[in-house]
Predicted model as a PDB file, atoms N, CA, C, CB and O in Angstrom, pLDDT in the B-factor column:
MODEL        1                                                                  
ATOM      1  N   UNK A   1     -24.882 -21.307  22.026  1.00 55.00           N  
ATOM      2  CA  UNK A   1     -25.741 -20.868  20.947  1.00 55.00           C  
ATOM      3  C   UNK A   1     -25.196 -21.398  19.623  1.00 55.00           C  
ATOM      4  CB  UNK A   1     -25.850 -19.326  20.924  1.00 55.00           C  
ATOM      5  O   UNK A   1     -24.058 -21.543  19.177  1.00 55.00           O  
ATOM      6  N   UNK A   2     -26.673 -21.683  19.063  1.00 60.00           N  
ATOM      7  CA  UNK A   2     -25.535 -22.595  17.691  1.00 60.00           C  
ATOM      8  C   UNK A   2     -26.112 -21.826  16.341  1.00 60.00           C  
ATOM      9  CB  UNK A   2     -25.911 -24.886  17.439  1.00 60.00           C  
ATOM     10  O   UNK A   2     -27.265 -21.406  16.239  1.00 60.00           O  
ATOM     11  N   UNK A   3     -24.906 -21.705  15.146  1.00 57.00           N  
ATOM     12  CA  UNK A   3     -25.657 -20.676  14.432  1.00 57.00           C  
ATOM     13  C   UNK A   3     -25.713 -21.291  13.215  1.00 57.00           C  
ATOM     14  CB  UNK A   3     -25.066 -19.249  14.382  1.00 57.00           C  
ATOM     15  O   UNK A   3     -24.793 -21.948  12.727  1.00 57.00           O  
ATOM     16  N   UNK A   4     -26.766 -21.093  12.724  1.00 66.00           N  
ATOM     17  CA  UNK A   4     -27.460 -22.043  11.590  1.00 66.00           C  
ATOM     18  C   UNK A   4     -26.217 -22.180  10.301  1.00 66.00           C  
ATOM     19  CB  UNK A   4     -29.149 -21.167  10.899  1.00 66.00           C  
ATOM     20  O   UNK A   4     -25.233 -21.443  10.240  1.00 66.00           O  
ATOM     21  N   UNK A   5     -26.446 -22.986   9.592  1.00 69.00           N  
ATOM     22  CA  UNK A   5     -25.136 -23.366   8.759  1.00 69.00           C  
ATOM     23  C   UNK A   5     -25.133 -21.931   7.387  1.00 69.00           C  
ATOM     24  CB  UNK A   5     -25.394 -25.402   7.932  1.00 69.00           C  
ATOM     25  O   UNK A   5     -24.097 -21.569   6.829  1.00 69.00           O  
ATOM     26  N   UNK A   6     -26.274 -21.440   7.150  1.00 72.00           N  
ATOM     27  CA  UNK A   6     -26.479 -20.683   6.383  1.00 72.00           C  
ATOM     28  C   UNK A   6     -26.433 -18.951   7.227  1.00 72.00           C  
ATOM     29  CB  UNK A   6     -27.766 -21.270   5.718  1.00 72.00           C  
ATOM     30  O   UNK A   6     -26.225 -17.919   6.589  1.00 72.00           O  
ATOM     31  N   UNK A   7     -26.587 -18.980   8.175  1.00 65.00           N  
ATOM     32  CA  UNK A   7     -25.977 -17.408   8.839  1.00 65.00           C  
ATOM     33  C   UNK A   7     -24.681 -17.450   8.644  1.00 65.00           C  
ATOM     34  CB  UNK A   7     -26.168 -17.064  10.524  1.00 65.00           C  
ATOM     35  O   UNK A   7     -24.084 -16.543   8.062  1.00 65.00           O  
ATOM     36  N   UNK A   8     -24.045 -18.623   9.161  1.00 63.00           N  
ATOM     37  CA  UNK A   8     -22.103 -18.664   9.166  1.00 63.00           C  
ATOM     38  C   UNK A   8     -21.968 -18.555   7.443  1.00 63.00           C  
ATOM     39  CB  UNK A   8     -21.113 -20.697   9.975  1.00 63.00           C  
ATOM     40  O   UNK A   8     -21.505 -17.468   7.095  1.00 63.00           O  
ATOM     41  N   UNK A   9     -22.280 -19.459   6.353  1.00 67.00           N  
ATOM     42  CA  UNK A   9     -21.795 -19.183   5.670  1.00 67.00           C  
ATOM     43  C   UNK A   9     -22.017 -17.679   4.699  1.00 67.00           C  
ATOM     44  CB  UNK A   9     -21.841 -20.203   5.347  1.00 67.00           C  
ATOM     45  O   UNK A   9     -21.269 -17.313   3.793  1.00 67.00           O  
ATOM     46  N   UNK A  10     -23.040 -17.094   5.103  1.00 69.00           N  
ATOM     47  CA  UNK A  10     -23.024 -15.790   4.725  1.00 69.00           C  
ATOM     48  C   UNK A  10     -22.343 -14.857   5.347  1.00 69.00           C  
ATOM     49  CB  UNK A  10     -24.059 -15.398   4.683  1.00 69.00           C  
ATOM     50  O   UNK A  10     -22.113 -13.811   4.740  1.00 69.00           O  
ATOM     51  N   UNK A  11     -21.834 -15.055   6.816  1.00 67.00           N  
ATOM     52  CA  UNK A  11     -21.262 -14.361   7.294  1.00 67.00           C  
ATOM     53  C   UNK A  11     -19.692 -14.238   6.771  1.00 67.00           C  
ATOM     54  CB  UNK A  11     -21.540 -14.644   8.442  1.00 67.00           C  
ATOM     55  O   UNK A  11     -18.857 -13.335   6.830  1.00 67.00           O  
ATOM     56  N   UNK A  12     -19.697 -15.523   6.257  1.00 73.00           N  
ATOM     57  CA  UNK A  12     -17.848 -15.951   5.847  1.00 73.00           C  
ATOM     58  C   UNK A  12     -18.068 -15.268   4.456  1.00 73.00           C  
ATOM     59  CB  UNK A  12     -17.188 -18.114   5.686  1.00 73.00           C  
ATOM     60  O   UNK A  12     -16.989 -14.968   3.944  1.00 73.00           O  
ATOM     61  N   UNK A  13     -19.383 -14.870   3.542  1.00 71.00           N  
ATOM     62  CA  UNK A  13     -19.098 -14.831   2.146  1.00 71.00           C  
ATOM     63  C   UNK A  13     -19.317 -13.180   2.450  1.00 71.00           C  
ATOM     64  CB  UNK A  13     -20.168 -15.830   0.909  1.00 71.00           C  
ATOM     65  O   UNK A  13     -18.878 -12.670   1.419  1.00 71.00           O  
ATOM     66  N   UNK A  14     -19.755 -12.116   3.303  1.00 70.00           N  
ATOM     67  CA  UNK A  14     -19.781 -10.735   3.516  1.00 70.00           C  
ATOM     68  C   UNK A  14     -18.643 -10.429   3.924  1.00 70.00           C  
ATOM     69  CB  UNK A  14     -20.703 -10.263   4.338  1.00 70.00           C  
ATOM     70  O   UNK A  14     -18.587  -9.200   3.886  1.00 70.00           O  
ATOM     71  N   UNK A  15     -17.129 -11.093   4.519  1.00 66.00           N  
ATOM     72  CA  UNK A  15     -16.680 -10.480   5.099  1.00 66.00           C  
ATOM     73  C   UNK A  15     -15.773 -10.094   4.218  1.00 66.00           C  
ATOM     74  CB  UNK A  15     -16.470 -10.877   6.128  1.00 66.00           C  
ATOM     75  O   UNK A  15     -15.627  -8.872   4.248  1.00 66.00           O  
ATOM     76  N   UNK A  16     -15.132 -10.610   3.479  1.00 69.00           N  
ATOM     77  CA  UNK A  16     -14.300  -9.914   2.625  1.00 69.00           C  
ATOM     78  C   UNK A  16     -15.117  -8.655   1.915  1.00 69.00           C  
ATOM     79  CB  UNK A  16     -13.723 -10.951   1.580  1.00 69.00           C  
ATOM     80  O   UNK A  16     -14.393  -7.781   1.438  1.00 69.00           O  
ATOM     81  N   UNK A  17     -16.220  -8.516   1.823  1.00 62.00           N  
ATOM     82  CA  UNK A  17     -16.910  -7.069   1.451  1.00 62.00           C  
ATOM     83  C   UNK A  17     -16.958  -6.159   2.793  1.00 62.00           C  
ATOM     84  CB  UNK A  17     -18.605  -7.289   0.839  1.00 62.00           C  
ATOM     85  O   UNK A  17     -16.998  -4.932   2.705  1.00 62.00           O  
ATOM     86  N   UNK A  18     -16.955  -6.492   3.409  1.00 61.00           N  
ATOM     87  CA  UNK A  18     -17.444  -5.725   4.562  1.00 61.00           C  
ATOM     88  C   UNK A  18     -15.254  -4.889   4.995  1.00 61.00           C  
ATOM     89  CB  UNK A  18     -18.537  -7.336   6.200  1.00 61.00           C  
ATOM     90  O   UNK A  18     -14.828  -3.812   5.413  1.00 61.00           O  
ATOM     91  N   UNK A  19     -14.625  -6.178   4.559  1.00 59.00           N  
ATOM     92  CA  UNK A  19     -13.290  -5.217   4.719  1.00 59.00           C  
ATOM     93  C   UNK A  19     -12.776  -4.546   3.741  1.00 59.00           C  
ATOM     94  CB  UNK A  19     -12.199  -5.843   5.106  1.00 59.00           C  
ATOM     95  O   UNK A  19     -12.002  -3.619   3.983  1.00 59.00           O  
ATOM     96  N   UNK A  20     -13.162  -4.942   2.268  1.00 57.00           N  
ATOM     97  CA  UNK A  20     -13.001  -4.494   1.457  1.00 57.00           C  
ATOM     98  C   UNK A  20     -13.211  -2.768   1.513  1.00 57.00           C  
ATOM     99  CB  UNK A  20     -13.625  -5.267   0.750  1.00 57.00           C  
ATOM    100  O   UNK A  20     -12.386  -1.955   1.096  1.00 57.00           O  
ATOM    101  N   UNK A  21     -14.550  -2.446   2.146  1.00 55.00           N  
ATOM    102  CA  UNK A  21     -15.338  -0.935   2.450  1.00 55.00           C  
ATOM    103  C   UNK A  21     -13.939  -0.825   3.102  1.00 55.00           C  
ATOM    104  CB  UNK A  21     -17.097  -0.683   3.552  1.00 55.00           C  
ATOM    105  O   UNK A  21     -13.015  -0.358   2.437  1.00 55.00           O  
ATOM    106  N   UNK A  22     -13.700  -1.330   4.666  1.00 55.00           N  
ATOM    107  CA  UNK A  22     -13.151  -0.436   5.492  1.00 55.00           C  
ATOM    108  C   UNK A  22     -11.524  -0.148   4.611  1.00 55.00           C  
ATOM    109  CB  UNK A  22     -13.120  -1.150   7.193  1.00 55.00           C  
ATOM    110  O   UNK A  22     -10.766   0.761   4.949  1.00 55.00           O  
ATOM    111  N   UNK A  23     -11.276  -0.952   3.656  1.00 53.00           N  
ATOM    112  CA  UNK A  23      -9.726  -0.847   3.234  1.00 53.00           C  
ATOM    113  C   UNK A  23     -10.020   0.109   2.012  1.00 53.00           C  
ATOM    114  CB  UNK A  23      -8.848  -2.479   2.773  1.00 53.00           C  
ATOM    115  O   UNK A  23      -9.128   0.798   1.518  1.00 53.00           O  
ATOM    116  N   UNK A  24     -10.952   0.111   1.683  1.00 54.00           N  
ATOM    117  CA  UNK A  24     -11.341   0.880   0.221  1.00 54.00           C  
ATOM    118  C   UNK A  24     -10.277   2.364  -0.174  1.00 54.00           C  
ATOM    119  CB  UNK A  24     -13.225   1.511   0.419  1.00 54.00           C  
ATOM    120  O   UNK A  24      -9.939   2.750  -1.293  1.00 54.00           O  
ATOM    121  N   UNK A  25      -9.876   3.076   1.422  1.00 59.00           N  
ATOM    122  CA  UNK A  25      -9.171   4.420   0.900  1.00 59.00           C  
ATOM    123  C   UNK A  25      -7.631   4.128   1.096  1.00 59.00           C  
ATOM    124  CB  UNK A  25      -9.668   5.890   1.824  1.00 59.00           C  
ATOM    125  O   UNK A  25      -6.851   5.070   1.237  1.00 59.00           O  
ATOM    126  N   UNK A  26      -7.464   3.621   1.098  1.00 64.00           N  
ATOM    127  CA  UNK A  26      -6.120   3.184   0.837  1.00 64.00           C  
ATOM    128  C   UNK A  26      -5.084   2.072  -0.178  1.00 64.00           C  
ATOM    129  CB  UNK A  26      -6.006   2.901   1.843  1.00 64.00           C  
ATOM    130  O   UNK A  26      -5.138   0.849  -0.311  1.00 64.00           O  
ATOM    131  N   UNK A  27      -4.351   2.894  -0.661  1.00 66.00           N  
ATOM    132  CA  UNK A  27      -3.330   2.655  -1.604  1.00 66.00           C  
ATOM    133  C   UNK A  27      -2.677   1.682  -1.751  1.00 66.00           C  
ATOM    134  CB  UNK A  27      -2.589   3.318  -1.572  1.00 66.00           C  
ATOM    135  O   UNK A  27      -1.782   1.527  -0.920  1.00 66.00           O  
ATOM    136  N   UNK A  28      -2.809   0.757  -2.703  1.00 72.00           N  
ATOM    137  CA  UNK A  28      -1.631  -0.760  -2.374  1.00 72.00           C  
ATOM    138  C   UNK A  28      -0.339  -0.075  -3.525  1.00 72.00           C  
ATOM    139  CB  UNK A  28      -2.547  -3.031  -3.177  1.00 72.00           C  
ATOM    140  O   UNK A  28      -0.679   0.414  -4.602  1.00 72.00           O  
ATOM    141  N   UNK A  29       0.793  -0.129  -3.187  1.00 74.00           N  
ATOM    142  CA  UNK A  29       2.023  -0.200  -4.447  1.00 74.00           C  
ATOM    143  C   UNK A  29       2.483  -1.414  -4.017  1.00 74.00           C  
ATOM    144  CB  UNK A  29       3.382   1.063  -4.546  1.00 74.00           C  
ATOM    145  O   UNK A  29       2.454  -1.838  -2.861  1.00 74.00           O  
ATOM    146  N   UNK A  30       3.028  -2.108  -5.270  1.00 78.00           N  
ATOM    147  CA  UNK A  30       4.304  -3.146  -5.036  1.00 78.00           C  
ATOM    148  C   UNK A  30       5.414  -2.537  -5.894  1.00 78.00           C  
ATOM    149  CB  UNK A  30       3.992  -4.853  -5.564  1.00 78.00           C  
ATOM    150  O   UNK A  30       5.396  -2.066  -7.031  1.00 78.00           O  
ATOM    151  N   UNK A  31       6.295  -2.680  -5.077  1.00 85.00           N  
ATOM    152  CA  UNK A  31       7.789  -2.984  -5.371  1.00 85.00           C  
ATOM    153  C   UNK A  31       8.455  -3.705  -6.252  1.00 85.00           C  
ATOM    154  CB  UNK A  31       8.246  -3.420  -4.552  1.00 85.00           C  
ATOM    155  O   UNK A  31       9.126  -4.710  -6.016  1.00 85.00           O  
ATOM    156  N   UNK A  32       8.132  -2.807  -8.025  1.00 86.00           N  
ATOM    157  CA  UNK A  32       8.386  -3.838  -8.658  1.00 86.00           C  
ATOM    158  C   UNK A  32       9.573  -3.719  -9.153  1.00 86.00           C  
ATOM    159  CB  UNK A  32       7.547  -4.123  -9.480  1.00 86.00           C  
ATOM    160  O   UNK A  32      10.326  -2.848  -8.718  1.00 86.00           O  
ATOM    161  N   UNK A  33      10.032  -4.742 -10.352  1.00 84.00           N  
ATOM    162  CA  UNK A  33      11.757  -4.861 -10.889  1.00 84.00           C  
ATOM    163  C   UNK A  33      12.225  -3.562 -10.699  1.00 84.00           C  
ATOM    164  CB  UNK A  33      12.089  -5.293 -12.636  1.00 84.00           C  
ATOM    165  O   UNK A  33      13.085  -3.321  -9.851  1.00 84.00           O  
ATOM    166  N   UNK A  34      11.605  -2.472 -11.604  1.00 88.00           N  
ATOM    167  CA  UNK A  34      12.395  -1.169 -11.912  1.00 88.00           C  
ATOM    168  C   UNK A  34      12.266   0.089 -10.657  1.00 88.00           C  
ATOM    169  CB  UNK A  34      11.734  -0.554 -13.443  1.00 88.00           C  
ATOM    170  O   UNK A  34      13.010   1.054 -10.480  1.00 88.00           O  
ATOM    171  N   UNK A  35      11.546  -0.156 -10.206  1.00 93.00           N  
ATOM    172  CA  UNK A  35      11.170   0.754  -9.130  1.00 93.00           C  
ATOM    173  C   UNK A  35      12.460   1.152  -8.114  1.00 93.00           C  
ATOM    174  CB  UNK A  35       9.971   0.024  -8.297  1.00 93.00           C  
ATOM    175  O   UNK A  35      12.397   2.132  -7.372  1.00 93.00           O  
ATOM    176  N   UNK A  36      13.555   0.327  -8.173  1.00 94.00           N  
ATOM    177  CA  UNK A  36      14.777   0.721  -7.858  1.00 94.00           C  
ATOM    178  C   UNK A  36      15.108   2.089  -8.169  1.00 94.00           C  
ATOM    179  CB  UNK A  36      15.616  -0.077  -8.407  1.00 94.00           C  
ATOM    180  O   UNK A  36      15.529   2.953  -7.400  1.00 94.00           O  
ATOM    181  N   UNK A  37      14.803   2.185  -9.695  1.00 94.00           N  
ATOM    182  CA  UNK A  37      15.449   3.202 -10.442  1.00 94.00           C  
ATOM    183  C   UNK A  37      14.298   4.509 -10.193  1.00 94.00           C  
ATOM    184  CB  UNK A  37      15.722   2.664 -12.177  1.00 94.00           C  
ATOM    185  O   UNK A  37      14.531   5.573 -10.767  1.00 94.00           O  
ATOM    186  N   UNK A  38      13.827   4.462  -9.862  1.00 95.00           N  
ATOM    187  CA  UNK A  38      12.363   5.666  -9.621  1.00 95.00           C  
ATOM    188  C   UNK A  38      13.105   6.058  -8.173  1.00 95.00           C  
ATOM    189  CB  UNK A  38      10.169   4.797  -9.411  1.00 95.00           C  
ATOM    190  O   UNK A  38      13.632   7.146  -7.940  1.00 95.00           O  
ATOM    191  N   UNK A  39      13.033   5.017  -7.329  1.00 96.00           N  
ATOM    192  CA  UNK A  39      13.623   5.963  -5.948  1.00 96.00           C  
ATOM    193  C   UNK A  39      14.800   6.144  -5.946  1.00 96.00           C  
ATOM    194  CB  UNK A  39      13.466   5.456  -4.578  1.00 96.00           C  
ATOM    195  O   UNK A  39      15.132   6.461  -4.803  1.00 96.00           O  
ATOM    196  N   UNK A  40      15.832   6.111  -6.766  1.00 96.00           N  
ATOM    197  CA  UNK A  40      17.193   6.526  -7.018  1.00 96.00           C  
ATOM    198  C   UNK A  40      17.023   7.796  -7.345  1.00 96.00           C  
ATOM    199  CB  UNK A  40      17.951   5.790  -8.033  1.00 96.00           C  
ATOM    200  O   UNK A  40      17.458   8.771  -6.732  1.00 96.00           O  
ATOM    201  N   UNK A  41      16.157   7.779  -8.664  1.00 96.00           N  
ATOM    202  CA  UNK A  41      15.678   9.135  -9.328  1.00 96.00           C  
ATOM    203  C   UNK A  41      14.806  10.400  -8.516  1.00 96.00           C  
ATOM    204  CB  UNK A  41      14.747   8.657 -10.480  1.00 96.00           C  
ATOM    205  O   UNK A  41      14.766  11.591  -8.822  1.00 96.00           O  
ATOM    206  N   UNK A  42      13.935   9.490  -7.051  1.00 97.00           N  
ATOM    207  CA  UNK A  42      13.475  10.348  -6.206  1.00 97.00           C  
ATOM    208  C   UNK A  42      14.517  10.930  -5.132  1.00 97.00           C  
ATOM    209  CB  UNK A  42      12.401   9.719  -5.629  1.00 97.00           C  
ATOM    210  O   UNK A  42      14.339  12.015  -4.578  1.00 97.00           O  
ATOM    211  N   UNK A  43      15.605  10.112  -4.898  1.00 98.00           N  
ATOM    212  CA  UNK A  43      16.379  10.879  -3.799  1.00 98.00           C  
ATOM    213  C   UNK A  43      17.002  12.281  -4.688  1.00 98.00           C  
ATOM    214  CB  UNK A  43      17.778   9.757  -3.047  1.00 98.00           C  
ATOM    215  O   UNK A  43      17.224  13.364  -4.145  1.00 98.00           O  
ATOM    216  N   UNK A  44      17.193  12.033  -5.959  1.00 97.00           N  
ATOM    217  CA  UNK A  44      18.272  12.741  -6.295  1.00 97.00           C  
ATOM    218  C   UNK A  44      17.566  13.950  -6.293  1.00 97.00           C  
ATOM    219  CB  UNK A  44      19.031  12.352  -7.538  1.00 97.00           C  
ATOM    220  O   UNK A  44      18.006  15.002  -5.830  1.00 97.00           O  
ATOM    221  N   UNK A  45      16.166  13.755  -6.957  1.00 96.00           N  
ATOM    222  CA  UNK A  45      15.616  15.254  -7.315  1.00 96.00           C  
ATOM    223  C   UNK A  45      14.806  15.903  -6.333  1.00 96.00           C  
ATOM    224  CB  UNK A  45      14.748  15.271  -8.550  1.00 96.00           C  
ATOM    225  O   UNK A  45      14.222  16.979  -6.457  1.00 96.00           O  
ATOM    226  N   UNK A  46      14.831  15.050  -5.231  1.00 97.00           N  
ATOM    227  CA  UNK A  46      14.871  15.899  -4.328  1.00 97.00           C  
ATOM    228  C   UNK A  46      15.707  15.983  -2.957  1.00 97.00           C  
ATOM    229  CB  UNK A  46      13.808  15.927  -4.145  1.00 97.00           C  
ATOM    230  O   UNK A  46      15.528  16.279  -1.775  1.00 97.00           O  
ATOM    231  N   UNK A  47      16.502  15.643  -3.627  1.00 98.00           N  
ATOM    232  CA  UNK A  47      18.048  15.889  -2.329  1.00 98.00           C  
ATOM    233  C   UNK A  47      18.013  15.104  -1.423  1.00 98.00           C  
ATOM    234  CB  UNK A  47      18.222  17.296  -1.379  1.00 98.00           C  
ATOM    235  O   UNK A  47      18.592  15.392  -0.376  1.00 98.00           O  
ATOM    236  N   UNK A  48      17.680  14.514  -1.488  1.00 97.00           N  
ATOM    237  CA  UNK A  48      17.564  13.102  -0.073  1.00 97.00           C  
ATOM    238  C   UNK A  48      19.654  12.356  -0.488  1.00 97.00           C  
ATOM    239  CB  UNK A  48      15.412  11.007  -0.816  1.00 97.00           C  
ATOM    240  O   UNK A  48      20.529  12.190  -1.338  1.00 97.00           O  
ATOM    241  N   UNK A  49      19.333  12.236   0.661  1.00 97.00           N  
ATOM    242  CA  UNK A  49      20.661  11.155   0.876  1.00 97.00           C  
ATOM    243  C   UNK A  49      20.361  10.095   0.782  1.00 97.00           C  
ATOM    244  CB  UNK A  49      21.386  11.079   2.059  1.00 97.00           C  
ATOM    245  O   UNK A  49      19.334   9.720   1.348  1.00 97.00           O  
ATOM    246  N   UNK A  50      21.201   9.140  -0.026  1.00 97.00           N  
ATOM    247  CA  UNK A  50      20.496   7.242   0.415  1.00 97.00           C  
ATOM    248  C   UNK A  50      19.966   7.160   1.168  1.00 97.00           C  
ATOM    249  CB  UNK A  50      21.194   6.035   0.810  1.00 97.00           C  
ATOM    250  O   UNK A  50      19.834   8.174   1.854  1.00 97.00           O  
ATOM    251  N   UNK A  51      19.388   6.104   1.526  1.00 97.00           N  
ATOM    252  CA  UNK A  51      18.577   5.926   2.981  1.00 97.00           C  
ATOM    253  C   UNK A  51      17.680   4.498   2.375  1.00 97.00           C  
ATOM    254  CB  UNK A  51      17.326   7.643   3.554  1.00 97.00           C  
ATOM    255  O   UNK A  51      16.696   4.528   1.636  1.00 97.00           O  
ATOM    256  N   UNK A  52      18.403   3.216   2.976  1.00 95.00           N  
ATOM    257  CA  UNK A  52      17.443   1.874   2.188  1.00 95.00           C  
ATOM    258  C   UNK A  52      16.107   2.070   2.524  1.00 95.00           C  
ATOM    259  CB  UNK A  52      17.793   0.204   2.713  1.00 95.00           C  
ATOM    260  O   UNK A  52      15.839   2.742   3.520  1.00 95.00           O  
ATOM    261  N   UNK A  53      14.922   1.411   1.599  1.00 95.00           N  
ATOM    262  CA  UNK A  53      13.395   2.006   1.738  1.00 95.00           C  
ATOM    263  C   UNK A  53      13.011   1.955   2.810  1.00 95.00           C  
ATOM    264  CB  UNK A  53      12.360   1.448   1.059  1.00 95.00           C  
ATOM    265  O   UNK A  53      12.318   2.819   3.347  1.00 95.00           O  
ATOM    266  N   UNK A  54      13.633   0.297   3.617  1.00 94.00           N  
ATOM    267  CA  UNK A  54      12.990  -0.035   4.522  1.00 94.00           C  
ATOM    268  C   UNK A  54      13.438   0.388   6.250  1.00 94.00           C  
ATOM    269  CB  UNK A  54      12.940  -1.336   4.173  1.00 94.00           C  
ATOM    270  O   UNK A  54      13.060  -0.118   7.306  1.00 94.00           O  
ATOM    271  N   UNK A  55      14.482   1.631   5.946  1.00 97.00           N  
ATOM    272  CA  UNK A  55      14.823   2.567   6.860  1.00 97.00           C  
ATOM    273  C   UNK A  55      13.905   3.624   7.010  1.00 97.00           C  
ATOM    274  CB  UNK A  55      15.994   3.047   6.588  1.00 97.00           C  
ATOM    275  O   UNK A  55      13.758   4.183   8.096  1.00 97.00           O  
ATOM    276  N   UNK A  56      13.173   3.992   5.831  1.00 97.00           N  
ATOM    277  CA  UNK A  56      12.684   5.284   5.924  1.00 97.00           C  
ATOM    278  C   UNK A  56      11.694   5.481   6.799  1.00 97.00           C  
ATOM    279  CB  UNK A  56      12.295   5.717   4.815  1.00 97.00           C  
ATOM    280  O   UNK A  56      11.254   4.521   7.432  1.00 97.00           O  
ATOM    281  N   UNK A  57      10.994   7.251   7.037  1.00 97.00           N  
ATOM    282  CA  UNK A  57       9.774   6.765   7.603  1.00 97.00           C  
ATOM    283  C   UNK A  57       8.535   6.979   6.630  1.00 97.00           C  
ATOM    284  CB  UNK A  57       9.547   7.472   8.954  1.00 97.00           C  
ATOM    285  O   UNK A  57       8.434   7.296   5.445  1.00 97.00           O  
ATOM    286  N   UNK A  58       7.773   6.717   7.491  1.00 96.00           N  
ATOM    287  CA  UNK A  58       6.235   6.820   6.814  1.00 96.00           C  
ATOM    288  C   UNK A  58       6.037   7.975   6.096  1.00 96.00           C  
ATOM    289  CB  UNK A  58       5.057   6.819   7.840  1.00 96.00           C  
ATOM    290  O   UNK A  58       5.484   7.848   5.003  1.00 96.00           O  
ATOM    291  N   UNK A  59       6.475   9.457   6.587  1.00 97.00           N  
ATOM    292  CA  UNK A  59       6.331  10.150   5.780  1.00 97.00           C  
ATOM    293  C   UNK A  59       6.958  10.718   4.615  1.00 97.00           C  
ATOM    294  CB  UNK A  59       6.113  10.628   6.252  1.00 97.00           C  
ATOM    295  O   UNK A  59       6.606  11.667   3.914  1.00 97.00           O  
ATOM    296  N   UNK A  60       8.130   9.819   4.531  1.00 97.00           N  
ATOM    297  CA  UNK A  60       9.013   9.800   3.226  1.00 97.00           C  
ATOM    298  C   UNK A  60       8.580   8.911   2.441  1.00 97.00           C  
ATOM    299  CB  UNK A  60      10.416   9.535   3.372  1.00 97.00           C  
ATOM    300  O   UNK A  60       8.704   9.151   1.240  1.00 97.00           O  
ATOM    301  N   UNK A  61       7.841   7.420   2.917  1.00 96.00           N  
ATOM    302  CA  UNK A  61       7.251   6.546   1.858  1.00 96.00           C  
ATOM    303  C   UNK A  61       6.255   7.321   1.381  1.00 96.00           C  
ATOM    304  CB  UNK A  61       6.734   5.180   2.287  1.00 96.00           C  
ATOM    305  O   UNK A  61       6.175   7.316   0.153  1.00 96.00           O  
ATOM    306  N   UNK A  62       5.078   8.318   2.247  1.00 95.00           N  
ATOM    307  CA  UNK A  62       3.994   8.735   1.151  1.00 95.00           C  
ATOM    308  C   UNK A  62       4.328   9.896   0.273  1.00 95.00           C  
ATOM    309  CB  UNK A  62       2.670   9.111   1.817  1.00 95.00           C  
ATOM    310  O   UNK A  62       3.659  10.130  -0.734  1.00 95.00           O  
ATOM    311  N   UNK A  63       5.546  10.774   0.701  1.00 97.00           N  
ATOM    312  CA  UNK A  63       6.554  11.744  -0.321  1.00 97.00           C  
ATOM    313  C   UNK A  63       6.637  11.132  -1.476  1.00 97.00           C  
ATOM    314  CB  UNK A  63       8.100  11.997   0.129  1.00 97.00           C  
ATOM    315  O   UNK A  63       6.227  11.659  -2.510  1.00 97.00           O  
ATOM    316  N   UNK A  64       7.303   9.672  -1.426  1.00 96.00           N  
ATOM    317  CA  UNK A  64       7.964   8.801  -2.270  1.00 96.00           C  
ATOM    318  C   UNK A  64       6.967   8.738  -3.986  1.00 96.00           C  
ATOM    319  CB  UNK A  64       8.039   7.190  -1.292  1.00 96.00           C  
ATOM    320  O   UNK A  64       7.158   9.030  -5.166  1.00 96.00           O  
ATOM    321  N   UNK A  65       5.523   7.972  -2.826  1.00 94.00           N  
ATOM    322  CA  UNK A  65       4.901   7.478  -3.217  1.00 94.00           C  
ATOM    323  C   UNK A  65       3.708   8.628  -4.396  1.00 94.00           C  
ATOM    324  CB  UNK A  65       4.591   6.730  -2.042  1.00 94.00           C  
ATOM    325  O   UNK A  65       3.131   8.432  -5.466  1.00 94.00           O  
ATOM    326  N   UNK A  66       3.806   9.653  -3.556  1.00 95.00           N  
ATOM    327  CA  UNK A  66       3.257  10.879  -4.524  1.00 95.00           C  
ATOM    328  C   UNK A  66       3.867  11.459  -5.562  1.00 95.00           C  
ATOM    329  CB  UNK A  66       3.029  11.937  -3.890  1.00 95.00           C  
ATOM    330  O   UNK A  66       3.284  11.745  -6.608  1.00 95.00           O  
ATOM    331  N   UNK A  67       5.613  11.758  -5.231  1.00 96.00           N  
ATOM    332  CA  UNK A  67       6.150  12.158  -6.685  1.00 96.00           C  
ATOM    333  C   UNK A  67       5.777  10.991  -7.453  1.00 96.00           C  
ATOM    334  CB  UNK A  67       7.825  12.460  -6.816  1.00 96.00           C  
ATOM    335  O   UNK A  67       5.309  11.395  -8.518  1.00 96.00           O  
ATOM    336  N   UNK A  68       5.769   9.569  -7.392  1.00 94.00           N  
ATOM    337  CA  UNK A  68       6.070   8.539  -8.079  1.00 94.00           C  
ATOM    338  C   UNK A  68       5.036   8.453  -9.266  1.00 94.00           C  
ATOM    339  CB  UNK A  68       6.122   7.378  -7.191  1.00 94.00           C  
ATOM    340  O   UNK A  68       5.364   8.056 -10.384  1.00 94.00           O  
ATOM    341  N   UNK A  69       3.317   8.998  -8.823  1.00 91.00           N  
ATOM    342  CA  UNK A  69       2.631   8.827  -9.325  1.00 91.00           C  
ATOM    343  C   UNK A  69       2.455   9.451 -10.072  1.00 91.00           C  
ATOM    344  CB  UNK A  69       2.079   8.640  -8.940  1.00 91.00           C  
ATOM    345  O   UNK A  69       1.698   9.059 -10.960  1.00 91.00           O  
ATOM    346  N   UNK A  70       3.168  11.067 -10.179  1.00 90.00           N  
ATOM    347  CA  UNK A  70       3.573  12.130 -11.014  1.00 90.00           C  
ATOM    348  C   UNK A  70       4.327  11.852 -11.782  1.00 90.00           C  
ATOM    349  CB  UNK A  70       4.008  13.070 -10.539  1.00 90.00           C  
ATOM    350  O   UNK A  70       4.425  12.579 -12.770  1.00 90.00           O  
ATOM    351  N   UNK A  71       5.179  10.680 -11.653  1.00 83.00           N  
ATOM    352  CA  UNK A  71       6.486   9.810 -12.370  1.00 83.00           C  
ATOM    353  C   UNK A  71       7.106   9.154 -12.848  1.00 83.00           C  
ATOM    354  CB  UNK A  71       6.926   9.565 -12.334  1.00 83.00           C  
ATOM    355  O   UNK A  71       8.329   9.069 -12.948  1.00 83.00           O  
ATOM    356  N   UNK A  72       5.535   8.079 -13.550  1.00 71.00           N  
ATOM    357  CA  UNK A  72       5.938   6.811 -14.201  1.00 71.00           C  
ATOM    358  C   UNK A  72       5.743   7.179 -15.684  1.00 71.00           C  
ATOM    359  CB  UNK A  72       5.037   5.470 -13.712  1.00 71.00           C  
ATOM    360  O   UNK A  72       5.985   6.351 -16.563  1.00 71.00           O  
TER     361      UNK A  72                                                      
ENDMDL                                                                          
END                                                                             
């Protein structure tokens, strides 16, 4: 089956909308210069022991990630 040159290219120009919807409820952060100093400042105040980020789990990154927004 062959699909007309104008179905494919609409299909290629919807899809980034079409994932855009499904990604829509969720949160991007980056990891920027100072942000060191925010999760230094998050272990302390709330008693965490070191622990490098990329040890932690998921539910300490969205802990993290909620004081943080309370925190810039």
């Amino acid at each position: 089956m062959k699909i007309p040159g104008r179905m494919l290219l609409a299909a290629i120009l919807a899809a980034p909308l079409l994932a855009a919807g499904c990604a829509g409820h969720r949160q991007v952060y980056v990891w920027g210069p100072g942000e060191t100093v925010y999760y230094s400042r998050w272990e302390r105040d709330t008693h965490r022991n070191h622990v490098d980020w990329d040890r932690r789990n998921e539910a300490d990154h969205r802990a993290y990630w909620q004081w943080r927004r309370h925190h810039h």
